[in-house]
PDBQT receptor file of N, H, CA, C and O in Angstrom, charges set to zero:
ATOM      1  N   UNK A   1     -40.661 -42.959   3.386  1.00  0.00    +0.000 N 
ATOM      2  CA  UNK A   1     -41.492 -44.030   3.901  1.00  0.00    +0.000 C 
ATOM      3  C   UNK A   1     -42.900 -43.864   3.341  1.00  0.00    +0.000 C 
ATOM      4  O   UNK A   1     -43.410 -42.759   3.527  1.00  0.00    +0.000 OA
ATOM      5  N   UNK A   2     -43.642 -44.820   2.657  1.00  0.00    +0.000 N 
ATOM      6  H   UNK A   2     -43.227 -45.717   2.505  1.00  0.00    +0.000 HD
ATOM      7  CA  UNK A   2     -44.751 -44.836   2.063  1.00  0.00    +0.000 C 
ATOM      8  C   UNK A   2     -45.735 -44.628   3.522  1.00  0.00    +0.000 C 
ATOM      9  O   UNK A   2     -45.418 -44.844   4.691  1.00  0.00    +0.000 OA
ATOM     10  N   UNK A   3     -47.119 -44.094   2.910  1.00  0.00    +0.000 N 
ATOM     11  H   UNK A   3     -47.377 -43.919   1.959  1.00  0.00    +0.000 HD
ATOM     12  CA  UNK A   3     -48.405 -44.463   3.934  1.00  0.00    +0.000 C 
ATOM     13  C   UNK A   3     -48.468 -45.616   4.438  1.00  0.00    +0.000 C 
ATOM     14  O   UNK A   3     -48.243 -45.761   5.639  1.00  0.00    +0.000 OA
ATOM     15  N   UNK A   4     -48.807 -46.741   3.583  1.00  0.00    +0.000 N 
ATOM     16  H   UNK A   4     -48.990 -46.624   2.607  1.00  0.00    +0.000 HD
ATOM     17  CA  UNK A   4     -48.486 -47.820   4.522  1.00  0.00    +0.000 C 
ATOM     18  C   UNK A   4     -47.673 -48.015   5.564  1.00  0.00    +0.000 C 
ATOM     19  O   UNK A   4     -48.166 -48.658   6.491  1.00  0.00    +0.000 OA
ATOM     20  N   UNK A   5     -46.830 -47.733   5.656  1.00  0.00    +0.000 N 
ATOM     21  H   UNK A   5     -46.429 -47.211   4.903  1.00  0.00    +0.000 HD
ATOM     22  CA  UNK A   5     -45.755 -48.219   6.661  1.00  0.00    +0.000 C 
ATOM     23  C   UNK A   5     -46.247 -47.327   7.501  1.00  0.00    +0.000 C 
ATOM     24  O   UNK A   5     -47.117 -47.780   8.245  1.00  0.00    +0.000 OA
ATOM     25  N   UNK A   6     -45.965 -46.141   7.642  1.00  0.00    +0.000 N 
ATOM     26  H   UNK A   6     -45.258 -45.773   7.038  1.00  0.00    +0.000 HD
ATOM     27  CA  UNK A   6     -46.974 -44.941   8.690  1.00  0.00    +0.000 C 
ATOM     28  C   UNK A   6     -47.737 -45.756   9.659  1.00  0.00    +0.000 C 
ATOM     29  O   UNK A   6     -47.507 -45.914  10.858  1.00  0.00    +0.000 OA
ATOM     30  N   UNK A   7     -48.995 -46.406   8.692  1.00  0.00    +0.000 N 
ATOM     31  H   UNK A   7     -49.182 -46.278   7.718  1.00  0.00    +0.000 HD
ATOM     32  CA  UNK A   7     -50.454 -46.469   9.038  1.00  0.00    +0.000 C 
ATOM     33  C   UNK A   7     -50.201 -47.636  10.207  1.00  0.00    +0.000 C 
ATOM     34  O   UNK A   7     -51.128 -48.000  10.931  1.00  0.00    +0.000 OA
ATOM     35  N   UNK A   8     -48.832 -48.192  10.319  1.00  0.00    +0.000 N 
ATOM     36  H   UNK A   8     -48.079 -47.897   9.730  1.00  0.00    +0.000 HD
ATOM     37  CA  UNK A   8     -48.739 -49.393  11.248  1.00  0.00    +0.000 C 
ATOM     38  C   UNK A   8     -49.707 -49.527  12.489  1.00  0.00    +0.000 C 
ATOM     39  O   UNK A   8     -50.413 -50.452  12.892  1.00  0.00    +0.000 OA
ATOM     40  N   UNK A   9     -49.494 -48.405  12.879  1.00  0.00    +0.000 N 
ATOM     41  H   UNK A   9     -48.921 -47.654  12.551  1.00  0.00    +0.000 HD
ATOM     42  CA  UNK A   9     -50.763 -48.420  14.793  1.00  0.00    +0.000 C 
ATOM     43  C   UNK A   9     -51.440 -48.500  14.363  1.00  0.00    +0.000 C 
ATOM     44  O   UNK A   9     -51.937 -49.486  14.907  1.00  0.00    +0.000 OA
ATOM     45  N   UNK A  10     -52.450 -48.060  13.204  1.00  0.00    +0.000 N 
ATOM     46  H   UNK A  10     -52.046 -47.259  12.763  1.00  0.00    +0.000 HD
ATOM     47  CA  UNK A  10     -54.154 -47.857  13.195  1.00  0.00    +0.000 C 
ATOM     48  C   UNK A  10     -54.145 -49.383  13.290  1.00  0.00    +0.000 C 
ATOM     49  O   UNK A  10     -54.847 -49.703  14.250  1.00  0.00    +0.000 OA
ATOM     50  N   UNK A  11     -53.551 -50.614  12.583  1.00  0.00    +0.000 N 
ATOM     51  H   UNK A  11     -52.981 -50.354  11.804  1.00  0.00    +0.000 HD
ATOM     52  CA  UNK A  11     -53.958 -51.813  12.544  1.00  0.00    +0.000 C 
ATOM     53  C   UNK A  11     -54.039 -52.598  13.829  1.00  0.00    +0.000 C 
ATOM     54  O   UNK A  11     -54.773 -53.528  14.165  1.00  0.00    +0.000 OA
ATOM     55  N   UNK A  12     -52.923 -51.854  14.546  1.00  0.00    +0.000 N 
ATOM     56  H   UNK A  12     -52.327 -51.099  14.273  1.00  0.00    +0.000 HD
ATOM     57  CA  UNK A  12     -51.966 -52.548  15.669  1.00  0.00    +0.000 C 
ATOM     58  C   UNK A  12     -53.448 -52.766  16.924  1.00  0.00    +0.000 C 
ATOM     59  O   UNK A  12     -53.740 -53.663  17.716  1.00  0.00    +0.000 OA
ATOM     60  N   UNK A  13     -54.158 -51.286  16.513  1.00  0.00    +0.000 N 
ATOM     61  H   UNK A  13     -53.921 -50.557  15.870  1.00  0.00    +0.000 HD
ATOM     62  CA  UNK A  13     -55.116 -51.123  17.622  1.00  0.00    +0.000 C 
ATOM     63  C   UNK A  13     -56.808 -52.093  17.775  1.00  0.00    +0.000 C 
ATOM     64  O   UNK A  13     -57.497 -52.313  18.770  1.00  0.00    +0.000 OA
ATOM     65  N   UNK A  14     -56.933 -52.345  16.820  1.00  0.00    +0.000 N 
ATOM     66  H   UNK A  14     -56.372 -52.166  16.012  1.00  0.00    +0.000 HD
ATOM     67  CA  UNK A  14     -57.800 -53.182  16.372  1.00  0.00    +0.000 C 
ATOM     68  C   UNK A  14     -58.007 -54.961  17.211  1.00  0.00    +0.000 C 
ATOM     69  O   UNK A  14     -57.303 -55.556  18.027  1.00  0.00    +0.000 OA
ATOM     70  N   UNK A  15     -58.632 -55.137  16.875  1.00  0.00    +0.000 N 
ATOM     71  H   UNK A  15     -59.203 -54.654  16.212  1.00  0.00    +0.000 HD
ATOM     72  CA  UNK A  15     -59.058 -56.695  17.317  1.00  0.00    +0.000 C 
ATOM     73  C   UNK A  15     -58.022 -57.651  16.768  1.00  0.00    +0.000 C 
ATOM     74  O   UNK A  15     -57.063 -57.171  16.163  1.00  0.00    +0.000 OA
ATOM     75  N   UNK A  16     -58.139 -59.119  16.942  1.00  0.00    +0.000 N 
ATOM     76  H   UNK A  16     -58.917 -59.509  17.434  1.00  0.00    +0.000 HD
ATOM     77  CA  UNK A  16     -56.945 -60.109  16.312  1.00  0.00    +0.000 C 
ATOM     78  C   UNK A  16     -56.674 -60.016  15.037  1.00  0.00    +0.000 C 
ATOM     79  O   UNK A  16     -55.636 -59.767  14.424  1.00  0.00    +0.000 OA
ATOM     80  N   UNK A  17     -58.489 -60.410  14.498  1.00  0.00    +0.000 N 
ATOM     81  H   UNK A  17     -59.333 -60.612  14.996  1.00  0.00    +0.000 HD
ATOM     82  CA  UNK A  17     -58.298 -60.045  12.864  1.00  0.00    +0.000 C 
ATOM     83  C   UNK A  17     -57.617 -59.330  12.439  1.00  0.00    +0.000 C 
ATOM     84  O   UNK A  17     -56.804 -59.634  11.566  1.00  0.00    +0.000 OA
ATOM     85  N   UNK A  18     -57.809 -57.569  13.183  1.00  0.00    +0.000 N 
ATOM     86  H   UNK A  18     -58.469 -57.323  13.892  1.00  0.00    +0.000 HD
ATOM     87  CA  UNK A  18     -57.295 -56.566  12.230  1.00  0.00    +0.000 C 
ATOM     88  C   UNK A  18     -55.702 -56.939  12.539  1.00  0.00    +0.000 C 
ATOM     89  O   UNK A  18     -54.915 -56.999  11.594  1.00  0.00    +0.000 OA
ATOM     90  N   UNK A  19     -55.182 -57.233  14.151  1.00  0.00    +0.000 N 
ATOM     91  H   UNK A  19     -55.821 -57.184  14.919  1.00  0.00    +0.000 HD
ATOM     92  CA  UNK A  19     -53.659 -57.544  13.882  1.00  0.00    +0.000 C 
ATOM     93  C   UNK A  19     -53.049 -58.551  12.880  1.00  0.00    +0.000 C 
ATOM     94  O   UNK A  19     -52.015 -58.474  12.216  1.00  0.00    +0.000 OA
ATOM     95  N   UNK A  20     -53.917 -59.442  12.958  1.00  0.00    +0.000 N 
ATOM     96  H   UNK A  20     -54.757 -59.505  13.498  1.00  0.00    +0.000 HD
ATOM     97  CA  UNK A  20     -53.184 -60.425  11.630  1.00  0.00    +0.000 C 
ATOM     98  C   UNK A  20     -53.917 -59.854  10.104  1.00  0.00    +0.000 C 
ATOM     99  O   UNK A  20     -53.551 -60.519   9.134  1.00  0.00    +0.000 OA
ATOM    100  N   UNK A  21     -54.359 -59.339   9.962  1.00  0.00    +0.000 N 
ATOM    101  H   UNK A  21     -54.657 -58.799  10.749  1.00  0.00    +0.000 HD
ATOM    102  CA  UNK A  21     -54.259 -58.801   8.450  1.00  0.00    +0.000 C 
ATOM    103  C   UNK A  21     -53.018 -57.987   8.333  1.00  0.00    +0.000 C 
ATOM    104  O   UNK A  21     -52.148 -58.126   7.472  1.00  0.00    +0.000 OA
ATOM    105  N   UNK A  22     -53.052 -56.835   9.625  1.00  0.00    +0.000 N 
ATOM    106  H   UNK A  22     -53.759 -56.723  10.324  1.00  0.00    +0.000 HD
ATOM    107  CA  UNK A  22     -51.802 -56.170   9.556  1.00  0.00    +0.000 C 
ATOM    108  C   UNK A  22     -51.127 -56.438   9.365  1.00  0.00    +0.000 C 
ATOM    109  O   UNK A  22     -50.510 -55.857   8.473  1.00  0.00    +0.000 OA
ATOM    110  N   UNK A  23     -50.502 -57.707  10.073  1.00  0.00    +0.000 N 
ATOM    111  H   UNK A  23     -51.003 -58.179  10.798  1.00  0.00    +0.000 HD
ATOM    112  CA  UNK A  23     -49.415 -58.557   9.754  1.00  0.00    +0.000 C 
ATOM    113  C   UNK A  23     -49.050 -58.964   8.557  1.00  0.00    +0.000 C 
ATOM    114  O   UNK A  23     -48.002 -58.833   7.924  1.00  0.00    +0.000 OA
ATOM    115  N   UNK A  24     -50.192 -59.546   8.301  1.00  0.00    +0.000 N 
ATOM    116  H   UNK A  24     -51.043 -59.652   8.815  1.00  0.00    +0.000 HD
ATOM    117  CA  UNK A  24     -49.701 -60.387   6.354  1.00  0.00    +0.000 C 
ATOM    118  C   UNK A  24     -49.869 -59.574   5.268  1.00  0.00    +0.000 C 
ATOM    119  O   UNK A  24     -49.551 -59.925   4.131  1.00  0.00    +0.000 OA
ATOM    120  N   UNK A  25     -50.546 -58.067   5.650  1.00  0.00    +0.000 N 
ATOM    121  H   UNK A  25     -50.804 -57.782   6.573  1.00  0.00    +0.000 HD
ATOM    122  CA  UNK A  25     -49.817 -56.723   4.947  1.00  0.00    +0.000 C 
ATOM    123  C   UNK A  25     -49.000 -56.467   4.636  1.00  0.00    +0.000 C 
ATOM    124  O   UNK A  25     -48.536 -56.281   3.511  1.00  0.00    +0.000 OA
ATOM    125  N   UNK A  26     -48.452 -56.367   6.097  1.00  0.00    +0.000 N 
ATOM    126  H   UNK A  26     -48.829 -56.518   7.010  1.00  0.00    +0.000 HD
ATOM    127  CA  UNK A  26     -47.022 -56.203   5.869  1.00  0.00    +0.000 C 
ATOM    128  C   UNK A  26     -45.637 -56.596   5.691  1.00  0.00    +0.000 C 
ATOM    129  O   UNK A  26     -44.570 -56.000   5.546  1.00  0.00    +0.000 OA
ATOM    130  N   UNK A  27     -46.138 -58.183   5.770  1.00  0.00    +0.000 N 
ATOM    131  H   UNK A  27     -47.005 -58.667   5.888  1.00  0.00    +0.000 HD
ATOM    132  CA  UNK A  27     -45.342 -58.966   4.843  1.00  0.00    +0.000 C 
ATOM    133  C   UNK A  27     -45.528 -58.854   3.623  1.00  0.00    +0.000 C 
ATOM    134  O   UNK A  27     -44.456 -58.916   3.021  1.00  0.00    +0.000 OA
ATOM    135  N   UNK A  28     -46.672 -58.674   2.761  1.00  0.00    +0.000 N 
ATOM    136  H   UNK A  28     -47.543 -58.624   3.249  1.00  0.00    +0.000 HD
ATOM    137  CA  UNK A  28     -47.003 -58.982   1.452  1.00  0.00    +0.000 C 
ATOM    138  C   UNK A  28     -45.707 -57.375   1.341  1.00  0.00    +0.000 C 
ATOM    139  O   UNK A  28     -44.828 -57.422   0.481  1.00  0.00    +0.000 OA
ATOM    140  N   UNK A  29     -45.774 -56.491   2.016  1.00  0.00    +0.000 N 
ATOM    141  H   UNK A  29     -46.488 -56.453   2.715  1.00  0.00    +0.000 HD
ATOM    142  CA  UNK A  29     -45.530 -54.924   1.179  1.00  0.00    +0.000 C 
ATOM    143  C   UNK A  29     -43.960 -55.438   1.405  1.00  0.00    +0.000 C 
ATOM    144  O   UNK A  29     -43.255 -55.213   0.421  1.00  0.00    +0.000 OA
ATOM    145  N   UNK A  30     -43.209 -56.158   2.645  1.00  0.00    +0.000 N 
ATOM    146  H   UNK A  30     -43.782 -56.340   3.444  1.00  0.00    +0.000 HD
ATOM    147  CA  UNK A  30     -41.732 -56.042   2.475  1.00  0.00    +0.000 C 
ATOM    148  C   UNK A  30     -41.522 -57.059   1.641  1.00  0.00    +0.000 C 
ATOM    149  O   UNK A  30     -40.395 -56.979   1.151  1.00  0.00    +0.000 OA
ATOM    150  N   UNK A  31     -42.438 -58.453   1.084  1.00  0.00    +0.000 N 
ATOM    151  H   UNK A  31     -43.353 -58.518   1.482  1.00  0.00    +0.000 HD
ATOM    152  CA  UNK A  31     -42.170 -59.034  -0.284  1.00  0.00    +0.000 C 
ATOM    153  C   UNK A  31     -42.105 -58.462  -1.312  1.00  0.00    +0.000 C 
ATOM    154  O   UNK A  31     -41.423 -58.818  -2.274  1.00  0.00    +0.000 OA
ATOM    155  N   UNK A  32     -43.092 -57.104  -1.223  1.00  0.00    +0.000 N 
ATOM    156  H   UNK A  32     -43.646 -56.815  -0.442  1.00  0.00    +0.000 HD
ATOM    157  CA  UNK A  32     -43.095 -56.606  -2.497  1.00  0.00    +0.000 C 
ATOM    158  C   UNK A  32     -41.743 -55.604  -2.761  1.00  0.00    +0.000 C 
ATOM    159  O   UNK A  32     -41.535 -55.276  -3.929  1.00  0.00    +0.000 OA
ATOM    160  N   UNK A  33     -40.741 -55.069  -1.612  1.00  0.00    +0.000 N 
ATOM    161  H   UNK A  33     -40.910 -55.336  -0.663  1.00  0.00    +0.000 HD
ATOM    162  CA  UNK A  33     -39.910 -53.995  -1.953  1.00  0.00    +0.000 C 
ATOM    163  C   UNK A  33     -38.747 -55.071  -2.080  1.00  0.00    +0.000 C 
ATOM    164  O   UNK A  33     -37.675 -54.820  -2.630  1.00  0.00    +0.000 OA
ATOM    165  N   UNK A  34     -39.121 -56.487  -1.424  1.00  0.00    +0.000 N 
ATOM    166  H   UNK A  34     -39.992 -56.691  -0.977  1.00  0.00    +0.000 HD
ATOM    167  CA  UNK A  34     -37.863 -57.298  -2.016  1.00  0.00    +0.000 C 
ATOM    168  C   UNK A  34     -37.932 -57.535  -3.506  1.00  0.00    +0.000 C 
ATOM    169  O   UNK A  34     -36.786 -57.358  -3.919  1.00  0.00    +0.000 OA
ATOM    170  N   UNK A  35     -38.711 -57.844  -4.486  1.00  0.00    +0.000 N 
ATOM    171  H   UNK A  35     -39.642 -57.987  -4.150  1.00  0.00    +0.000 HD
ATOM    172  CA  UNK A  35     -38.837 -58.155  -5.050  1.00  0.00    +0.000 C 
ATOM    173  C   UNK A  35     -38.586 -57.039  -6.209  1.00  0.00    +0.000 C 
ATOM    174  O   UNK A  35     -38.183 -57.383  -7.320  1.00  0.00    +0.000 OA
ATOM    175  N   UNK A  36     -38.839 -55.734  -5.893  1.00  0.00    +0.000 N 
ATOM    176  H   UNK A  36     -39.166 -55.455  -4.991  1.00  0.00    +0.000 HD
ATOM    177  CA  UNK A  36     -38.253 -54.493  -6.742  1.00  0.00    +0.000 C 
ATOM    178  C   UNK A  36     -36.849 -54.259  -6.677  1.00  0.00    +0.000 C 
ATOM    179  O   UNK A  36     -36.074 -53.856  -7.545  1.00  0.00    +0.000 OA
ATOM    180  N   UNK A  37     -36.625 -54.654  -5.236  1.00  0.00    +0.000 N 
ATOM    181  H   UNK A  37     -37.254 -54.982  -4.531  1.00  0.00    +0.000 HD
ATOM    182  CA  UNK A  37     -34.619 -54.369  -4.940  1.00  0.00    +0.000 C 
ATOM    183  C   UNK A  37     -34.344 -55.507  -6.170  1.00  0.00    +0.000 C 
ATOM    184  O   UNK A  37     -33.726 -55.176  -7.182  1.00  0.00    +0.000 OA
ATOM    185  N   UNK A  38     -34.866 -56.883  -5.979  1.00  0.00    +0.000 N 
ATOM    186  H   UNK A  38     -35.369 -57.152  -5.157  1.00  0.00    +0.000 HD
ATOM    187  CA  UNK A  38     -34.249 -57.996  -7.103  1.00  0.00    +0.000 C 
ATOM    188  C   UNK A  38     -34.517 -57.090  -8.466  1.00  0.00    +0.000 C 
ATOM    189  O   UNK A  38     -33.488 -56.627  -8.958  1.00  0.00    +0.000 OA
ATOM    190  N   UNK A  39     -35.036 -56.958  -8.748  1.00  0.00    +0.000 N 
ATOM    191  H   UNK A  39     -35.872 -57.334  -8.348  1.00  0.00    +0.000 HD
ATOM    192  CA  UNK A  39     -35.443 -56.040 -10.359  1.00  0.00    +0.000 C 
ATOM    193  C   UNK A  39     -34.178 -55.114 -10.736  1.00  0.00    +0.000 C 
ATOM    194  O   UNK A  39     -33.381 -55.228 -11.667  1.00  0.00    +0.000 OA
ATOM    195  N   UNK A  40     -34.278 -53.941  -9.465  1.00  0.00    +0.000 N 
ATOM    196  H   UNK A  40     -34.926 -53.849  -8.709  1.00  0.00    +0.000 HD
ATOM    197  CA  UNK A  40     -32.980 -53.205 -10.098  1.00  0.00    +0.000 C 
ATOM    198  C   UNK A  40     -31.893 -53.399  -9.787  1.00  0.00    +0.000 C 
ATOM    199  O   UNK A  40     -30.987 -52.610 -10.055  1.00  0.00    +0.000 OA
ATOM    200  N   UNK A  41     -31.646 -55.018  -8.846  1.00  0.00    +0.000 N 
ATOM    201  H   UNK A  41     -32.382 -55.660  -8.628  1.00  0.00    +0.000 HD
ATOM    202  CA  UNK A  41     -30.057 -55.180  -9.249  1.00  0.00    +0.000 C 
ATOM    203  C   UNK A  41     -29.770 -55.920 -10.211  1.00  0.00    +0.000 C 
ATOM    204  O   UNK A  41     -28.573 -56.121 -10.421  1.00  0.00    +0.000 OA
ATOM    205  N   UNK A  42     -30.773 -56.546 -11.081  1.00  0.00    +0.000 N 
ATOM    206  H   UNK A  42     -31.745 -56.384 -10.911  1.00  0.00    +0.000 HD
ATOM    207  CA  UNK A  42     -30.555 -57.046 -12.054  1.00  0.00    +0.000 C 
ATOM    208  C   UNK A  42     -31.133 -56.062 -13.035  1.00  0.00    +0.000 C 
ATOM    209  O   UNK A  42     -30.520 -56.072 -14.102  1.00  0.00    +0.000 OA
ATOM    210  N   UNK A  43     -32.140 -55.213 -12.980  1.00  0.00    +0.000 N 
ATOM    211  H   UNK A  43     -32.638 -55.205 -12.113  1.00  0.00    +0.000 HD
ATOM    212  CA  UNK A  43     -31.978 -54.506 -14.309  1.00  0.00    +0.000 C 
ATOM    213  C   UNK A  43     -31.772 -52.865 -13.651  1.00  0.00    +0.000 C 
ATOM    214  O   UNK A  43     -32.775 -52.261 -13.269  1.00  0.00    +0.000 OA
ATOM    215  N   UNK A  44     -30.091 -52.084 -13.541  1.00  0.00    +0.000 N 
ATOM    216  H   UNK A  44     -29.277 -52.575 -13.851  1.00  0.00    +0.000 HD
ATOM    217  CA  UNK A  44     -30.095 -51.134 -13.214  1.00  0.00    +0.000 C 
ATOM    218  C   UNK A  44     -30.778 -49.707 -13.873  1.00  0.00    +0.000 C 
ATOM    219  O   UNK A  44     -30.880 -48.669 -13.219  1.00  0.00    +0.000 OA
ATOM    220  N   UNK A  45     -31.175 -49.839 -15.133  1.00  0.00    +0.000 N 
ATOM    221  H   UNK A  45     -31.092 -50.682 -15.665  1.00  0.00    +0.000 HD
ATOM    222  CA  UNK A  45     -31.791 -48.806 -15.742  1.00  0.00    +0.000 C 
ATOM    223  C   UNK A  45     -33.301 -48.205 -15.031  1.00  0.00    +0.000 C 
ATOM    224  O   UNK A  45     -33.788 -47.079 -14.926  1.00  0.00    +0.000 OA
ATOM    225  N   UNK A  46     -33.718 -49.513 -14.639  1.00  0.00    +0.000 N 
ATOM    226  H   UNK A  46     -33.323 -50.428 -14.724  1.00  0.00    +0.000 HD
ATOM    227  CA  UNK A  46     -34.909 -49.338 -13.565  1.00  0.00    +0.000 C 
ATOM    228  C   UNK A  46     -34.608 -48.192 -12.643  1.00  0.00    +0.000 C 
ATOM    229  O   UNK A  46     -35.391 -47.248 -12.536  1.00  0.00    +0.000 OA
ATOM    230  N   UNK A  47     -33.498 -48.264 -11.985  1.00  0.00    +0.000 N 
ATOM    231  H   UNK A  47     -32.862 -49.030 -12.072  1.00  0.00    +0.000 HD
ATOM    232  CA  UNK A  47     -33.543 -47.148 -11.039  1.00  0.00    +0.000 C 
ATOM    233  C   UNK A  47     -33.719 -46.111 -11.477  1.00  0.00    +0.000 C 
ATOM    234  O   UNK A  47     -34.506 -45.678 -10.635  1.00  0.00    +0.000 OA
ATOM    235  N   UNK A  48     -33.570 -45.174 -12.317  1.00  0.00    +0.000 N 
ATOM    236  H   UNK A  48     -32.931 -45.525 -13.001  1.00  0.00    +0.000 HD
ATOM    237  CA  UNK A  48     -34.038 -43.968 -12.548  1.00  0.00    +0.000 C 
ATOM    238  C   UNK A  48     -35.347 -43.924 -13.418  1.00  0.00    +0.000 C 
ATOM    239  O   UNK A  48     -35.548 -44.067 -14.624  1.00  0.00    +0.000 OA
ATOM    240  N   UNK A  49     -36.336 -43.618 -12.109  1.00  0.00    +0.000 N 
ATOM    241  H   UNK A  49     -36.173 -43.502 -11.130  1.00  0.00    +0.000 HD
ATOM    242  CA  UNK A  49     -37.604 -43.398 -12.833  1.00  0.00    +0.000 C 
ATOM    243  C   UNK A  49     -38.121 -42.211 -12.801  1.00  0.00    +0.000 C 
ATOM    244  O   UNK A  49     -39.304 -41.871 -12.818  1.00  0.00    +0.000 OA
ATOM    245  N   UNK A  50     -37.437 -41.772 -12.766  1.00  0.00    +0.000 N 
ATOM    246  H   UNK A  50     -36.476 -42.049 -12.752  1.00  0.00    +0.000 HD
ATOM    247  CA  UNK A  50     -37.654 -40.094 -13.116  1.00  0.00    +0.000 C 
ATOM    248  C   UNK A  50     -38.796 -39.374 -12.005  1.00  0.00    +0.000 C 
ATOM    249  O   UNK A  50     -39.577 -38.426 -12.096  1.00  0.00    +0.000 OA
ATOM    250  N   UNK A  51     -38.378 -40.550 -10.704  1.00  0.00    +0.000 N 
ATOM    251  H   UNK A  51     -37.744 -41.319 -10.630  1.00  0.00    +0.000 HD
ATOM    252  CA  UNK A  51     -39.545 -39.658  -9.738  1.00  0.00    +0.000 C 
ATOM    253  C   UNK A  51     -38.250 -38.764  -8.607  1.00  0.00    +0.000 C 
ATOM    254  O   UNK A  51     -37.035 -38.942  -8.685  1.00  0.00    +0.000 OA
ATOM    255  N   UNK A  52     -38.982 -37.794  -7.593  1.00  0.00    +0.000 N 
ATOM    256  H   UNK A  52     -39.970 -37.649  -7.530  1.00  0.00    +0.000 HD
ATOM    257  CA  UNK A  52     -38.065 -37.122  -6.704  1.00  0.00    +0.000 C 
ATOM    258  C   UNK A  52     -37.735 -38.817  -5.673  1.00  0.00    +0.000 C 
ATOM    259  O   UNK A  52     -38.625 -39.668  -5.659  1.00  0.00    +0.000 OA
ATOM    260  N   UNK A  53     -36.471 -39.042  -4.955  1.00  0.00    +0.000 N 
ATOM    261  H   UNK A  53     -35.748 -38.351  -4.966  1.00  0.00    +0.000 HD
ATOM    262  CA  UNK A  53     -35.998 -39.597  -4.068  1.00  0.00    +0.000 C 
ATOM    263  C   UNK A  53     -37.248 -39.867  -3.049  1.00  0.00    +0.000 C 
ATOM    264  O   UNK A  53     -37.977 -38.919  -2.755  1.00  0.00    +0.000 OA
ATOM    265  N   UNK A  54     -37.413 -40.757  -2.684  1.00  0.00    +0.000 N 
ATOM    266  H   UNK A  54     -36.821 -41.527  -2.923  1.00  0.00    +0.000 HD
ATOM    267  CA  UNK A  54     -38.505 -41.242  -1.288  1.00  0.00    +0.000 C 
ATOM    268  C   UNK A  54     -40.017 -41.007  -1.767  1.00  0.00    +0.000 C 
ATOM    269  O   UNK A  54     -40.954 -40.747  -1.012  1.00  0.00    +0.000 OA
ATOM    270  N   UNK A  55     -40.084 -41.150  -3.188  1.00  0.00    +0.000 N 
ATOM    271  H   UNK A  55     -39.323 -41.361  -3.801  1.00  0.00    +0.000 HD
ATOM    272  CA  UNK A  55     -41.767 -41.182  -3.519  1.00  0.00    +0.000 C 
ATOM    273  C   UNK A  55     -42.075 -42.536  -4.155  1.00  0.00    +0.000 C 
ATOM    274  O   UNK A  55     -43.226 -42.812  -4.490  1.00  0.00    +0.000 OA
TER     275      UNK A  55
């Protein structure tokens, strides 16, 4: 699990603003891991990037 995802409460605790930034954070970040899953099921060589598992 990246920092981001972690950091969820620090936002949670904050005023409206900070909850809705949080929010469209963290939509923007699960658009962004959709959008890598689309990548390596269409290009499988992607998956091995030569990093350790969960970094």
């Amino acid at each position: 699990m990246s920092r981001i995802e972690t950091t969820r409460g620090n936002t949670d605790r904050g005023g409206p603003e900070d909850q809705e930034l949080g929010t469209r954070l963290r939509g923007q970040l699960a658009e962004a891991h959709q959008l890598v899953a689309r990548l390596t099921a269409r290009y499988p060589e992607l998956r091995d990037t030569g990093r350790p598992a969960g970094q």
